[in-house]
C-alpha positions as CSV (number, residue, x, y, z in Angstrom):
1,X,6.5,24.8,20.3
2,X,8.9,25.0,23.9
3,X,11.9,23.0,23.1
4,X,11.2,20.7,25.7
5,X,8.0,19.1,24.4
6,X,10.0,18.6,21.0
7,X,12.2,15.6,22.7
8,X,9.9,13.3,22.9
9,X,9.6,13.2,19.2
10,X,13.0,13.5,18.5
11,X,13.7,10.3,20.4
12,X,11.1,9.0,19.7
13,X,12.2,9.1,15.4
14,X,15.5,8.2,16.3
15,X,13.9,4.9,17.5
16,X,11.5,4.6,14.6
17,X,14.8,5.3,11.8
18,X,17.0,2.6,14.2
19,X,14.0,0.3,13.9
20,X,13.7,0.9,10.2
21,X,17.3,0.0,10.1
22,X,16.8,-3.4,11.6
23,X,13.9,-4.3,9.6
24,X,15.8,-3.4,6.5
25,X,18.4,-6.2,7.1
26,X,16.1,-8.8,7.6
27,X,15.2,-11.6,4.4
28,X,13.1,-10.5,2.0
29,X,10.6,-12.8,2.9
30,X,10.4,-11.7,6.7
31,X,10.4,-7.9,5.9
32,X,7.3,-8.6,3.5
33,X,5.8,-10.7,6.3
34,X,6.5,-7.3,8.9
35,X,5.2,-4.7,6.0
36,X,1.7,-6.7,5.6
37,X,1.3,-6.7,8.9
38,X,1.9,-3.1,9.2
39,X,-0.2,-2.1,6.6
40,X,-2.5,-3.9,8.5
41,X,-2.3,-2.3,11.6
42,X,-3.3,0.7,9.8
43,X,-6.5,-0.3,8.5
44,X,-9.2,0.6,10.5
45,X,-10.1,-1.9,12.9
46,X,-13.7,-1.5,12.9
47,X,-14.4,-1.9,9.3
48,X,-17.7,-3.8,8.8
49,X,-16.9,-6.5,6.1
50,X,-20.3,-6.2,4.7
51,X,-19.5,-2.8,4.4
52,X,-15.8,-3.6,2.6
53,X,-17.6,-6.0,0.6
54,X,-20.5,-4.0,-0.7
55,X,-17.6,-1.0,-1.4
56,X,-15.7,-3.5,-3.5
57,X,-18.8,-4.4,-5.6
58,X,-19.4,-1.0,-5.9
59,X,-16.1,-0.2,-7.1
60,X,-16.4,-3.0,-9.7
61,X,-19.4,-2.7,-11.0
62,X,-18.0,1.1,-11.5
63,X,-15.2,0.1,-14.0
64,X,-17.4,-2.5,-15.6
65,X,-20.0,0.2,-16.4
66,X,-16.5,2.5,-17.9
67,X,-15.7,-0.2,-20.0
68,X,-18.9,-0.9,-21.6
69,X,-19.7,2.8,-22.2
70,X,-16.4,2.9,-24.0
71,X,-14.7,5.9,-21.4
72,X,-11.7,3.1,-20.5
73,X,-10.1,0.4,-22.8
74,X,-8.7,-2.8,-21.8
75,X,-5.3,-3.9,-22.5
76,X,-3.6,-6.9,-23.0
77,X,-1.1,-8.5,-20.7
78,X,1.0,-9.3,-23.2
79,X,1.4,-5.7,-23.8
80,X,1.3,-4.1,-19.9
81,X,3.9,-7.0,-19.4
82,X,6.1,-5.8,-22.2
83,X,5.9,-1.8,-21.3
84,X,6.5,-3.0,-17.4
85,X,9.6,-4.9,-18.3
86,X,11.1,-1.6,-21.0
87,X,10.4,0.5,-17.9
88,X,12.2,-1.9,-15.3
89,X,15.2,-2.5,-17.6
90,X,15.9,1.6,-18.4
């Protein structure tokens, strides 16, 4: 790669890491505001939402049919809540 065509992307992730920067001292509640809306702008923008939706009942009816052959177990909440908190707290 010339050295010349390599400035562009220098520059241009110095203004991405000072833009990070600024989005970083904003409230909590306005930086989750900009991160949904850029994990938005990633999603494709011509996804079908039939298509999304008959995915998402496929995916479902996927782990209901683990569950019931007995491959995955369900757990409680009272016990993911309990192992969530003794990880959080180490």
């Amino acid at each position: 790669m010339p050295v010349l065509s390599a400035v562009p992307f220098v520059a241009m992730a110095m203004k991405a890491e000072d833009l990070l920067r600024e989005a970083l001292s904003l409230p909590d509640d306005e930086r989750a505001g900009l991160a949904a809306e850029l994990l938005a702008s990633l999603d494709e923008a011509g996804d079908d939402p039939d298509v999304v939706e008959a995915e998402w009942a496929a995916e479902i009816q996927r782990r209901v049919d683990a569950v019931e052959a007995g491959e995955v177990s369900a757990k409680s909440w009272e016990s993911v809540r309990e192992r969530l908190l003794a990880k959080r707290s180490r």
